[in-house]
N, C-alpha and C positions, 0 to 999 in steps of 0.2 A: 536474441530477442530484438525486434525491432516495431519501433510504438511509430507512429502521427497522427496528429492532431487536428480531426475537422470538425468545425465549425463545432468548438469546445467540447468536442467528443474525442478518447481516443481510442484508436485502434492496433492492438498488438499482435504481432506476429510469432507465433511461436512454433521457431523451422524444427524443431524436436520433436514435439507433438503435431504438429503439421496443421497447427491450428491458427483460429483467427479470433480475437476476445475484442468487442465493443464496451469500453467504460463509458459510462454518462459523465458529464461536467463532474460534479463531486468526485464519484471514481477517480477521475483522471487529476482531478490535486492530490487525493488521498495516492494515487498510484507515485506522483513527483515526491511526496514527502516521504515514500517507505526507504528511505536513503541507511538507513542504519544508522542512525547517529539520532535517533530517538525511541522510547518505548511506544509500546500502543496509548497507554495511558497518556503521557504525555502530547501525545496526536491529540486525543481527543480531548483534553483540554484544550487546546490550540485553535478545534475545529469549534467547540464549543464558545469558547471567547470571539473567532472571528464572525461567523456567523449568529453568533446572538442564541444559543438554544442551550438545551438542556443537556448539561457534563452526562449525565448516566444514559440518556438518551443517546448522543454521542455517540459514547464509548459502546453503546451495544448495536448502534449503526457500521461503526467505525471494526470493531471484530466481528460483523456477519459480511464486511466485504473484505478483509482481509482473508476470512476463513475462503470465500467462496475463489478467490483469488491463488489462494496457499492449495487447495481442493482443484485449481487448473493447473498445477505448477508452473505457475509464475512467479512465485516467490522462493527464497531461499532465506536461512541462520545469515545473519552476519558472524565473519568468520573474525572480527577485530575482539579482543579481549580486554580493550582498554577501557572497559565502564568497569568503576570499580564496586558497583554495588551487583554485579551480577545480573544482571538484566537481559533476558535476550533480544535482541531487537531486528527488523526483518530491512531485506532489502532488495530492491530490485535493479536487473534485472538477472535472472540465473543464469549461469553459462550453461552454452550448449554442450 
């Protein structure tokens, strides 16, 4: 997978599917934060705190781009086991 970033947009390359995926601004933090070492829920607190808006609002902006995201294969399970609560959480970006 191979992303850059113009002029706060970015653009991913995905030589598997031989595709090309534009994020808007938003996208492309939400794309830098899918690191695995958080839940969704927790995103969207984060997203909601930084920008000022509403947690459930959020959270349900925040899982219609992840889905739509997960639905291009661009995302992958993080494969770590070290949350101990179980949690799955996503990361990017998948190996080809």
């Amino acid at each position: 997978m191979q992303d850059v970033v113009i002029d706060d947009e970015r653009v991913v390359w995905d030589p598997v599917g031989g595709r090309v995926h534009r994020l808007n601004p938003m996208g492309s933090l939400i794309w830098e934060l899918l690191d695995g070492s958080a839940t969704l829920d927790e995103l969207a607190g984060d997203v909601a705190d930084v920008f000022r808006v509403d947690r459930a609002g959020a959270a349900r902006d925040l899982a219609d781009l992840v889905g739509q995201l997960d639905d291009a294969g661009l995302l992958e399970s993080a494969t770590t086991s070290a949350r101990a609560d179980g949690v799955r959480t996503l990361a990017n970006p998948p190996s080809p």
